[in-house]
Backbone as JSON Lines, residues from 0, in Angstrom:
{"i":0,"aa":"X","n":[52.14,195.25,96.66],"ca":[50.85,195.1,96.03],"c":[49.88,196.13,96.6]}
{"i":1,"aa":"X","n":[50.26,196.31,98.06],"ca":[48.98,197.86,98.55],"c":[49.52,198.58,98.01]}
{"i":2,"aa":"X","n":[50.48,198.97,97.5],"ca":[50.9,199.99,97.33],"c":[50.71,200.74,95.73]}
{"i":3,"aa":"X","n":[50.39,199.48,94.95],"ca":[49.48,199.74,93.95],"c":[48.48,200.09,93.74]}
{"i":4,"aa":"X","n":[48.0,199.16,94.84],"ca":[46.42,199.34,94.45],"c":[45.74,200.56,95.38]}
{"i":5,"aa":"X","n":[46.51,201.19,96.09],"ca":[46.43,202.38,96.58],"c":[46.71,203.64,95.49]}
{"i":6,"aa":"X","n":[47.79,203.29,94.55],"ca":[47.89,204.31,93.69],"c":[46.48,204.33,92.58]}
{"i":7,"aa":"X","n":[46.24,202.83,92.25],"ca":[45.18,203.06,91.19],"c":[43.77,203.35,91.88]}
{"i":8,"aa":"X","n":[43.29,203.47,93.06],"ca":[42.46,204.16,93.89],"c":[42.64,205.43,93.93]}
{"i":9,"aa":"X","n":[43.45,206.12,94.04],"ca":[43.82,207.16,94.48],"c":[43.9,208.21,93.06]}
{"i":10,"aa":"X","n":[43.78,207.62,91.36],"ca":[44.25,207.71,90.51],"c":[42.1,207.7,89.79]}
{"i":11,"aa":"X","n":[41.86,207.02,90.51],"ca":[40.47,207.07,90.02],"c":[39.41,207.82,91.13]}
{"i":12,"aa":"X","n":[40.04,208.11,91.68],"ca":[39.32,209.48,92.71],"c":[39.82,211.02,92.26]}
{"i":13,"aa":"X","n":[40.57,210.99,91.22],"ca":[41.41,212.48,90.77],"c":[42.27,212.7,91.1]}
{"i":14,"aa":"X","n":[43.0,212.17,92.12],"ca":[43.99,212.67,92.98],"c":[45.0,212.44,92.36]}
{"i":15,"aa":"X","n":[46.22,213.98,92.57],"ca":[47.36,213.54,91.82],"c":[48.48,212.85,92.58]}
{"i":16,"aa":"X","n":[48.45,212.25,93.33],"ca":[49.41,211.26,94.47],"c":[50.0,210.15,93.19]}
{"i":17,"aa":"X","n":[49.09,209.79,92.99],"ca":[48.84,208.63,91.48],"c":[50.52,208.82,90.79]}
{"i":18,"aa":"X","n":[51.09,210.21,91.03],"ca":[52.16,210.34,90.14],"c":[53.55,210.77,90.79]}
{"i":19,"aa":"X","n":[53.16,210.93,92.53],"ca":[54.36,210.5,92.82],"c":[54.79,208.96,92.72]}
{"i":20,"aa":"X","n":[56.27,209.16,92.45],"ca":[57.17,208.39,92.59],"c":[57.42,207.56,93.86]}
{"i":21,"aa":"X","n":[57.33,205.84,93.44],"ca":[57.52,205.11,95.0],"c":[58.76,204.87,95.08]}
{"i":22,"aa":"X","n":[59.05,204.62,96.16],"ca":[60.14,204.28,96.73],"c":[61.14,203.36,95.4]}
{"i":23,"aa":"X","n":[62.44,204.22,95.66],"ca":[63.25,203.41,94.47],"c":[62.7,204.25,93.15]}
{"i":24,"aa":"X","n":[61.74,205.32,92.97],"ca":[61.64,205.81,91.56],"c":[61.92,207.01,91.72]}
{"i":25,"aa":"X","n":[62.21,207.76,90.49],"ca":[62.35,209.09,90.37],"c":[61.34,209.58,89.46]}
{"i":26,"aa":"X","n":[61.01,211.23,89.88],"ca":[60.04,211.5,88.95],"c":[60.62,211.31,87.26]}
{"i":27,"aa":"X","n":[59.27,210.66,86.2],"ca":[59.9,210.7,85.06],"c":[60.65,209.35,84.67]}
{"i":28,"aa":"X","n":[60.74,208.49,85.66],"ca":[61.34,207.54,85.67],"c":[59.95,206.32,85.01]}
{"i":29,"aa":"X","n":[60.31,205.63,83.71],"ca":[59.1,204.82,83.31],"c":[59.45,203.49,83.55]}
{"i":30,"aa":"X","n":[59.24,202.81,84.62],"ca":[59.77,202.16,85.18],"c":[58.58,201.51,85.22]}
{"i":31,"aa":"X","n":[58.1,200.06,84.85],"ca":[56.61,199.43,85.21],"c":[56.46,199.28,86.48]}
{"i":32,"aa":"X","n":[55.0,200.39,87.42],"ca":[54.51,199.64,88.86],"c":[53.7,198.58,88.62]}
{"i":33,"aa":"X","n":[52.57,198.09,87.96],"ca":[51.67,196.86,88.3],"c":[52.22,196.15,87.43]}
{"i":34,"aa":"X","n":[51.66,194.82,88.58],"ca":[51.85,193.62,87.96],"c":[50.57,192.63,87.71]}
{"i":35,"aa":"X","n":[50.16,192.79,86.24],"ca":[48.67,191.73,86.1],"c":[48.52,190.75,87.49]}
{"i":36,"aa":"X","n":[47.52,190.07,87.26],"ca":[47.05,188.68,87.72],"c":[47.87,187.69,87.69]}
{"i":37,"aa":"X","n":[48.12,186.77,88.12],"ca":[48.9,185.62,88.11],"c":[48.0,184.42,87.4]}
{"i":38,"aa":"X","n":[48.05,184.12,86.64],"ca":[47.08,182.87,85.91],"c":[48.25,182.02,85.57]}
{"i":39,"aa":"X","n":[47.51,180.99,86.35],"ca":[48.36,179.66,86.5],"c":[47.85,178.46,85.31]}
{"i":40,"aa":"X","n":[48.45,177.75,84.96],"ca":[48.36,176.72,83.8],"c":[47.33,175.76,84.52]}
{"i":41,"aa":"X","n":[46.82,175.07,83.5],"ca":[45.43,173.92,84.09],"c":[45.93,172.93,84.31]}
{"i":42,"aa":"X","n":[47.37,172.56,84.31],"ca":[47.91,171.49,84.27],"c":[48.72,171.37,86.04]}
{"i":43,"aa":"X","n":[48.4,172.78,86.77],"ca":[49.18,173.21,87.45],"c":[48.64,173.01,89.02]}
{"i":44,"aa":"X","n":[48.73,172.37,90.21],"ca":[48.56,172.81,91.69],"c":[48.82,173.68,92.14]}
{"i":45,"aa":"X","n":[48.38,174.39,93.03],"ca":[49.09,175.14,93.99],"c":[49.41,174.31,94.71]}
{"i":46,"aa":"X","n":[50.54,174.79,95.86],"ca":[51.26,174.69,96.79],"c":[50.61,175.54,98.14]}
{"i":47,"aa":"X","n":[50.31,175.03,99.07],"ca":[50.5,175.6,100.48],"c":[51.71,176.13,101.2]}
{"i":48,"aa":"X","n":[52.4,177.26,101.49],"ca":[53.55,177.47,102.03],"c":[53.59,176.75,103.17]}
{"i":49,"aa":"X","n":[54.99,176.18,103.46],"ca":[54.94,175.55,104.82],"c":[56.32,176.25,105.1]}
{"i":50,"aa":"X","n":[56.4,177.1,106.72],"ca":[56.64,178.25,106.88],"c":[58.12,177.68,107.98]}
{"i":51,"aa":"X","n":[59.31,177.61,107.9],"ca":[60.46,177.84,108.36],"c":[61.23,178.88,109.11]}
{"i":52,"aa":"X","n":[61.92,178.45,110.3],"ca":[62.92,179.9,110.95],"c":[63.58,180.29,109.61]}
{"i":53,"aa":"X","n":[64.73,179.16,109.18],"ca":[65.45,180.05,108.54],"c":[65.3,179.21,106.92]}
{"i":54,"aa":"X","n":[66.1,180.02,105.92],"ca":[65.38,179.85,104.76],"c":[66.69,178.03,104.07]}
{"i":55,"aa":"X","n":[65.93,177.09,103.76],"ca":[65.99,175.51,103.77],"c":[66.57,176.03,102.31]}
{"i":56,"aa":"X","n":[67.01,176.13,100.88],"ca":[67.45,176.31,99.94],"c":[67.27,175.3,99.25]}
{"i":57,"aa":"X","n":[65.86,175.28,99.19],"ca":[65.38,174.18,98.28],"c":[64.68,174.47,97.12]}
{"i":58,"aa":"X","n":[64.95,175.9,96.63],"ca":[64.22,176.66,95.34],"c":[62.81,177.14,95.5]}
{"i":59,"aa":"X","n":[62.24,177.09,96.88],"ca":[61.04,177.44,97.04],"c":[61.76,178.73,98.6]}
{"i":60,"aa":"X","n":[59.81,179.28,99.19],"ca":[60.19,180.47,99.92],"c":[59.77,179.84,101.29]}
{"i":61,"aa":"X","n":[61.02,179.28,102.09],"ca":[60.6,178.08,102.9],"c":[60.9,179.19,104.4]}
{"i":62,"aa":"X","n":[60.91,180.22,104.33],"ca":[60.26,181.18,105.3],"c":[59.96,181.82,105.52]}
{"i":63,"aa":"X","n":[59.08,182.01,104.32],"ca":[58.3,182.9,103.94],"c":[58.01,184.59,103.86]}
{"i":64,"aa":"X","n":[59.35,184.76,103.7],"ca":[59.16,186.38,103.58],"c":[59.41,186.73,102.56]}
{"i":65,"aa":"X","n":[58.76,186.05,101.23],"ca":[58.4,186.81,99.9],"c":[59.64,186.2,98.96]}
{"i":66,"aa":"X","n":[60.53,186.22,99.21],"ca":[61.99,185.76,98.46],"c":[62.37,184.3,98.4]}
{"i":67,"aa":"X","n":[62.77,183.41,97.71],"ca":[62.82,182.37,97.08],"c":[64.65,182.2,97.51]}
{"i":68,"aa":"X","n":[64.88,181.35,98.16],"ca":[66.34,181.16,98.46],"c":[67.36,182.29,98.95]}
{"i":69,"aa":"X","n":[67.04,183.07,99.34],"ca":[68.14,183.96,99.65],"c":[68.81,183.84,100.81]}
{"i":70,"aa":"X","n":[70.23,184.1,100.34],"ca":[71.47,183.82,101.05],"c":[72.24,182.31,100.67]}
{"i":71,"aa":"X","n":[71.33,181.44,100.21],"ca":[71.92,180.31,99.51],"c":[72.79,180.83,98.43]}
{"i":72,"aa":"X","n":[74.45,179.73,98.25],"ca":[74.53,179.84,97.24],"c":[74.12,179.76,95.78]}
{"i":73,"aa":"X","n":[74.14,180.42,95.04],"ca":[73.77,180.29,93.45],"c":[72.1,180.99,93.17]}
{"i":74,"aa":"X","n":[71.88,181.59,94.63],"ca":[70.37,182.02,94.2],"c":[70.64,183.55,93.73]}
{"i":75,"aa":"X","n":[70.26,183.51,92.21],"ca":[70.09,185.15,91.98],"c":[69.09,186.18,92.86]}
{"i":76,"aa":"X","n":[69.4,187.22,92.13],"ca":[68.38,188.49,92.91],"c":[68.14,188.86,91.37]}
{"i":77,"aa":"X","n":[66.83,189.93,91.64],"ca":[66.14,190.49,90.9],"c":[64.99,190.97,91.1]}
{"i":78,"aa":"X","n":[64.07,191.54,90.39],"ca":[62.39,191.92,90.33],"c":[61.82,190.67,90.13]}
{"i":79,"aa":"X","n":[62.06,189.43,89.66],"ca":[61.38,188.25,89.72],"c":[62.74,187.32,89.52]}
{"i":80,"aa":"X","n":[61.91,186.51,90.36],"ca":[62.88,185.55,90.49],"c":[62.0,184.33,90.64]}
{"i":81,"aa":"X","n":[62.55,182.83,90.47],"ca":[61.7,181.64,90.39],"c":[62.73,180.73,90.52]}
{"i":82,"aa":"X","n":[62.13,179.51,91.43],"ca":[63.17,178.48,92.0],"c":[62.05,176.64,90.88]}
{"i":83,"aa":"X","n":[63.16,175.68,90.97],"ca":[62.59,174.97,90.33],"c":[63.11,173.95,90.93]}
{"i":84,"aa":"X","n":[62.68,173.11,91.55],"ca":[63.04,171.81,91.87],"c":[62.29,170.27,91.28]}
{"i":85,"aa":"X","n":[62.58,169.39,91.23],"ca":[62.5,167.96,91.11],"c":[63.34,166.94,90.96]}
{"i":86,"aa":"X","n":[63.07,165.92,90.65],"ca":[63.54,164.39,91.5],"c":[63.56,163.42,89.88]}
{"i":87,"aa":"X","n":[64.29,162.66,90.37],"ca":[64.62,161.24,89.23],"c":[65.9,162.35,88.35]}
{"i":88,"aa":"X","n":[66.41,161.03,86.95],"ca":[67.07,161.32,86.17],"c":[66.73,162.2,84.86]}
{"i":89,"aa":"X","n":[66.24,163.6,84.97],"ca":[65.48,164.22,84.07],"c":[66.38,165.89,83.82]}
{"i":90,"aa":"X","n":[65.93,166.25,82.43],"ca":[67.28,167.55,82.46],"c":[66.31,168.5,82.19]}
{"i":91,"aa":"X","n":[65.93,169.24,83.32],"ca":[64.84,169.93,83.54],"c":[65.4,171.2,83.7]}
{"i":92,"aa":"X","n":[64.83,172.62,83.54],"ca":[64.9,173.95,83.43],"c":[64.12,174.65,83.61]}
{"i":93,"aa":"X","n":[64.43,176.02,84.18],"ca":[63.47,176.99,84.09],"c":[63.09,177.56,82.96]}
{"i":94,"aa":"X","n":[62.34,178.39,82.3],"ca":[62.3,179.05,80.84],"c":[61.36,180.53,81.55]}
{"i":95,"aa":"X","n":[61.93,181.45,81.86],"ca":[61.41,182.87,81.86],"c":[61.31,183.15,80.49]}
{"i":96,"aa":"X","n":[60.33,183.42,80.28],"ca":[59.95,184.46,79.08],"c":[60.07,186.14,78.68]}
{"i":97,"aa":"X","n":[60.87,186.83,79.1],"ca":[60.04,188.1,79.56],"c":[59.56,188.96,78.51]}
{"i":98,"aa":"X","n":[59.02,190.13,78.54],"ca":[58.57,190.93,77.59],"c":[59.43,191.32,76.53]}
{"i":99,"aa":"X","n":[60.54,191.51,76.99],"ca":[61.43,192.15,75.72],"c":[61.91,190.4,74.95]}
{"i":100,"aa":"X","n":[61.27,189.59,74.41],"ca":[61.76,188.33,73.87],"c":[62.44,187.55,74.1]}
{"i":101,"aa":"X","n":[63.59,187.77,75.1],"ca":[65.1,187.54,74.98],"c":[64.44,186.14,76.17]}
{"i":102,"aa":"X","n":[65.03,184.65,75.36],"ca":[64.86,183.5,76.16],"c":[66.18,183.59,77.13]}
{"i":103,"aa":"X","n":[65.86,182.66,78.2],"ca":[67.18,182.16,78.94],"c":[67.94,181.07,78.61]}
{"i":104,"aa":"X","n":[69.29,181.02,78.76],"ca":[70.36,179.92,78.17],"c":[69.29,178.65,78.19]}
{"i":105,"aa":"X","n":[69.98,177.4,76.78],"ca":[69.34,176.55,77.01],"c":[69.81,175.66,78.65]}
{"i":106,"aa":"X","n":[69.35,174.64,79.29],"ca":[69.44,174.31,80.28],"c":[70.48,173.19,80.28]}
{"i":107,"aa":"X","n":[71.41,173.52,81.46],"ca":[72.74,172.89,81.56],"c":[72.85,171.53,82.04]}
{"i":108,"aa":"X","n":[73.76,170.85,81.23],"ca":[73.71,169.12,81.52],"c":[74.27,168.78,82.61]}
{"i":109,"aa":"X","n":[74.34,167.72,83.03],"ca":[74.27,167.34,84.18],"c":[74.03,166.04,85.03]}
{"i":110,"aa":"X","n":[72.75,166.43,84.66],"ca":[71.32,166.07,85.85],"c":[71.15,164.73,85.25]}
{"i":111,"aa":"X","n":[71.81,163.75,84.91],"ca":[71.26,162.68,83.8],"c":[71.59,161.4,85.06]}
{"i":112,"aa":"X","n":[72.89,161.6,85.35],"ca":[73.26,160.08,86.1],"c":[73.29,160.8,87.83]}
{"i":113,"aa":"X","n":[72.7,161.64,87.95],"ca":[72.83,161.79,89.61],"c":[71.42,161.59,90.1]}
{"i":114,"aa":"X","n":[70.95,160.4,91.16],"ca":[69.93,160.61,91.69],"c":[69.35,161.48,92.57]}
{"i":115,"aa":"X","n":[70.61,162.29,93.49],"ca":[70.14,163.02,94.33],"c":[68.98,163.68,94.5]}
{"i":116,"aa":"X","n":[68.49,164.43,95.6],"ca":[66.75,164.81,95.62],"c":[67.25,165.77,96.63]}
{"i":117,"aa":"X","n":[66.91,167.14,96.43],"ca":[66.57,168.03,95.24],"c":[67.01,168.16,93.96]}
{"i":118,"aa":"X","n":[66.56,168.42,93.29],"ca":[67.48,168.95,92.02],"c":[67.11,170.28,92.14]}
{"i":119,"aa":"X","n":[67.49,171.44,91.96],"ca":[66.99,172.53,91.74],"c":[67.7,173.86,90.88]}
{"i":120,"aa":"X","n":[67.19,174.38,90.7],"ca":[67.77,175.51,89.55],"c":[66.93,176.72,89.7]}
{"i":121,"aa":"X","n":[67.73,177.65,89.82],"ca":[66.87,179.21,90.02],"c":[67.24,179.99,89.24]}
{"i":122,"aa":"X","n":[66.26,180.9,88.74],"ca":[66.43,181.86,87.93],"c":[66.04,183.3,87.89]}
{"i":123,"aa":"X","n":[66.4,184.36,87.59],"ca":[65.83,185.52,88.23],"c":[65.97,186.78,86.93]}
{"i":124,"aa":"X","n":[64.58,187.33,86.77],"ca":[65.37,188.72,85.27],"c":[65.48,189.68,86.67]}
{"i":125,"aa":"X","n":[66.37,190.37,86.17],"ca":[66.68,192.19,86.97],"c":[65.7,193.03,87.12]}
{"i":126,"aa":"X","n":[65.59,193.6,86.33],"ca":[64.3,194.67,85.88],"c":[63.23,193.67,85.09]}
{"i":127,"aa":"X","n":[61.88,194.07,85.27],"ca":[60.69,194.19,84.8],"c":[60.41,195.22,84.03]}
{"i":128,"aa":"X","n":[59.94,195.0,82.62],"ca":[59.74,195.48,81.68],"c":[58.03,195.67,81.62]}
{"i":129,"aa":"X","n":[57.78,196.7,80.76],"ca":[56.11,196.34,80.72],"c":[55.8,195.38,79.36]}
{"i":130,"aa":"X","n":[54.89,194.51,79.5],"ca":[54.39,193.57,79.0],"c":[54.03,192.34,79.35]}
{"i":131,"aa":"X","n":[53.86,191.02,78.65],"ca":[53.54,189.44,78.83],"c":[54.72,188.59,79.07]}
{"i":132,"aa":"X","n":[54.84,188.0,80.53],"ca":[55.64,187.21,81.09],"c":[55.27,185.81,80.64]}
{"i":133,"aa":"X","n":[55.9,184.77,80.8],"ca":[55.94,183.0,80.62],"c":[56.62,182.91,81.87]}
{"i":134,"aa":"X","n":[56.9,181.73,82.7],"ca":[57.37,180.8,83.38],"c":[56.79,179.52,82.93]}
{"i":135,"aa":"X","n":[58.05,178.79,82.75],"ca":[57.41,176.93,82.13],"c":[58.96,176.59,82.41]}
{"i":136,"aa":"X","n":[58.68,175.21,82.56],"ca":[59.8,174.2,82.7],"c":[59.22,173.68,80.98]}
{"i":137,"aa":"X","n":[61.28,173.69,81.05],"ca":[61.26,172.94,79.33],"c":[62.28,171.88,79.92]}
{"i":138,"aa":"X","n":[62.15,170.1,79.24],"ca":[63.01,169.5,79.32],"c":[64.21,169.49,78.14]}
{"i":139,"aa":"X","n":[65.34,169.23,78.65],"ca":[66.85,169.77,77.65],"c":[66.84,168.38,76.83]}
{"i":140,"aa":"X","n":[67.66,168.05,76.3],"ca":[67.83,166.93,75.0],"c":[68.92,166.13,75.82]}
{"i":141,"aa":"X","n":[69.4,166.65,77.17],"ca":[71.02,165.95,77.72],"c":[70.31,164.42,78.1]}
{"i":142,"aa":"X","n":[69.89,164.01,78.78],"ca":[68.99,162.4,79.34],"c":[67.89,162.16,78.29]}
{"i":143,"aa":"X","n":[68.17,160.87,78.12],"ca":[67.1,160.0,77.07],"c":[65.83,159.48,77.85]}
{"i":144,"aa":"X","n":[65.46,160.24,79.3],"ca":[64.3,160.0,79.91],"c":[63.58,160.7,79.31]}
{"i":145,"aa":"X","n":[62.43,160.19,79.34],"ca":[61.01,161.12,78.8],"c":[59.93,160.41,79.5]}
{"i":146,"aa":"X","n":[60.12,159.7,80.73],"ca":[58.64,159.97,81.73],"c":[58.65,161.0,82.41]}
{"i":147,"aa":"X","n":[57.25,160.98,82.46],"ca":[56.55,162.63,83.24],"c":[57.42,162.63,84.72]}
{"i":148,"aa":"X","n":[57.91,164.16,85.2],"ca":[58.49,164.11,86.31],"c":[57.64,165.45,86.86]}
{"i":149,"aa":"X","n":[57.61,164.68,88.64],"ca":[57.14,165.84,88.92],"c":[58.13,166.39,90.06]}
{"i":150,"aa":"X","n":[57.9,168.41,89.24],"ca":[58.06,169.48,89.9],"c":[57.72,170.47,90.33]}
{"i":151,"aa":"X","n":[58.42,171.09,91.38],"ca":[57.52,172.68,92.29],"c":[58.23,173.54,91.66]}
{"i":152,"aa":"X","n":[57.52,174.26,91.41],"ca":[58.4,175.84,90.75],"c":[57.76,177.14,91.97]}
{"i":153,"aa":"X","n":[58.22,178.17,92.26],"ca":[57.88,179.04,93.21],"c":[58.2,180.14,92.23]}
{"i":154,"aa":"X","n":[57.68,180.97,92.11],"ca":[58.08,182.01,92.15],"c":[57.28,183.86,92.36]}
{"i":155,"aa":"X","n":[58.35,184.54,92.68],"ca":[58.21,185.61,93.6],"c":[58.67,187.14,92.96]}
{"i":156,"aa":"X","n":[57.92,187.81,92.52],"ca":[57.82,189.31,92.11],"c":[58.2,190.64,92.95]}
{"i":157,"aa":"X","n":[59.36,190.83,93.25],"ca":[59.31,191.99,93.86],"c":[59.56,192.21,95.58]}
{"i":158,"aa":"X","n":[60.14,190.89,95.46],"ca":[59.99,190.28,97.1],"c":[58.83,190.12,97.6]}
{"i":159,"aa":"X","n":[57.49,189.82,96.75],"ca":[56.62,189.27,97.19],"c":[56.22,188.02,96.39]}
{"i":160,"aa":"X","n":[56.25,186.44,97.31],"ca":[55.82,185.56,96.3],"c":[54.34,185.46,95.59]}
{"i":161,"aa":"X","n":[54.43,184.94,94.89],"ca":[52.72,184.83,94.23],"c":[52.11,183.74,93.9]}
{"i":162,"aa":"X","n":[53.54,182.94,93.99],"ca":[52.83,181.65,93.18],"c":[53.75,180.3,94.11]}
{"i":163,"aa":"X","n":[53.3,178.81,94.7],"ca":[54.2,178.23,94.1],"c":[53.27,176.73,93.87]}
{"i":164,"aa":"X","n":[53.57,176.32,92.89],"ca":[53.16,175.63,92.05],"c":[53.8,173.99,91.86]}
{"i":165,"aa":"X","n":[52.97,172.93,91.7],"ca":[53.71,171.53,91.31],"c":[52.84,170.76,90.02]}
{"i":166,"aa":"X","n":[53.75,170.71,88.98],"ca":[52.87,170.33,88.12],"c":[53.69,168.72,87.3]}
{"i":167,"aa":"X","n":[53.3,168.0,86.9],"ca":[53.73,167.2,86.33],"c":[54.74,167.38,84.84]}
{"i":168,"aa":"X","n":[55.48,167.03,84.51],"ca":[56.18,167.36,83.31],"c":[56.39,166.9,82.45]}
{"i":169,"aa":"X","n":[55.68,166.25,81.57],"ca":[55.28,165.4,80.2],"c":[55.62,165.15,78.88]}
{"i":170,"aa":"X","n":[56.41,166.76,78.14],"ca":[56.63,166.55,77.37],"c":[57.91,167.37,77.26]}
{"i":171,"aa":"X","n":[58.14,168.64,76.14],"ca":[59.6,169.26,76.08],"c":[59.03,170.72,76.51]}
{"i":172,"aa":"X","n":[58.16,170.64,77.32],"ca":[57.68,172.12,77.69],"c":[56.54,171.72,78.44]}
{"i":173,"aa":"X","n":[56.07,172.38,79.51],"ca":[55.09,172.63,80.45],"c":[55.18,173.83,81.14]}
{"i":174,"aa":"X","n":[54.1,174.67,80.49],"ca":[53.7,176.2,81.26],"c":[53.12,176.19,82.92]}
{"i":175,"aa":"X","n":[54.1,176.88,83.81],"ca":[53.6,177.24,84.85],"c":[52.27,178.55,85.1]}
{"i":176,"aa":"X","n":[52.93,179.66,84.88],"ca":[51.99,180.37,84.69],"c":[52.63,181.46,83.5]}
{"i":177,"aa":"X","n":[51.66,182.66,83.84],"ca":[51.74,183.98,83.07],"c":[50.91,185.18,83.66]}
{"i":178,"aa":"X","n":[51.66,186.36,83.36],"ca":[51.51,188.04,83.75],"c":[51.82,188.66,83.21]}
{"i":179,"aa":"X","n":[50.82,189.64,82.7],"ca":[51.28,191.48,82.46],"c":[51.79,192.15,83.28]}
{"i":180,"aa":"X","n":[52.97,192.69,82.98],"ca":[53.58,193.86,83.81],"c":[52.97,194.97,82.75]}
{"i":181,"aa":"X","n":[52.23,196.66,83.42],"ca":[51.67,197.31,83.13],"c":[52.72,198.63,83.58]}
């Protein structure tokens, strides 16, 4: 994030620095650097990080160095990535949106007769595209529950987190947040 906002400083003073290439780019390479604002849903808390030696694999960034589960099994990598956890008999999912349209699989059954606590599910796109991101939990059609459940969603841009969030889950969709990649 300094490292942006050092370029767009540096970009409104004249200077041509603005157009080298950061780390990981090549000149010519159109590759999106910024990432909008993070605007979180009204329906939504923040979360306080509570900060761990080593990382607990509970779909959140439980030691805090920017990344969301890593080294757990089943946690992807990527330019964004987002962990989702909650509790009771509910068939809950992540839903990335990203710029180029393309939704993620619908969300896999399961989760109907196990009480266990966590539940969690992570999800991650590769590359960042420029445009308007979504993150929302959608509930799946697999369990005939439909009380509100509540869950934390985290998620983290670039190996830096930005968000993590607990919001209640009410109906067949609840928006976490949203961002422009520029």
């Amino acid at each position: 994030m300094k490292r942006i906002l050092l370029a767009l400083l540096l970009t409104a003073c004249g200077s041509d620095a603005a157009d080298t290439p950061s780390p990981g780019q090549t000149a010519g390479d159109e590759r999106p650097t910024a990432v909008g604002e993070i605007t979180a849903a009204d329906d939504t808390v923040a979360m306080e990080s509570v900060c761990f030696a080593d990382e607990r694999c509970d779909a959140l960034d439980s030691d805090c160095d920017g990344r969301i589960d890593e080294g757990c099994d089943g946690a992807p990598t990527g330019e964004l990535t987002a962990g989702l956890a909650w509790s009771g008999p509910a068939h809950l999912s992540l839903a990335i949106t990203p710029a180029d349209g393309v939704s993620p699989p619908s969300p896999t059954p399961g989760a109907c007769d196990d009480d266990s606590w966590p539940r969690i599910e992570r999800r991650a796109i590769e590359q960042l595209t420029r445009g308007e991101y979504t993150v929302a939990v959608v509930r799946g059609d697999g369990c005939e529950d439909t009380a509100a459940r509540r869950a934390s969603v985290a998620v983290s841009i670039r190996g830096e987190l930005v968000g993590t969030w607990t919001l209640d889950v009410e109906g067949d969709r609840a928006e976490v947040a949203r961002f422009t990649v520029d």
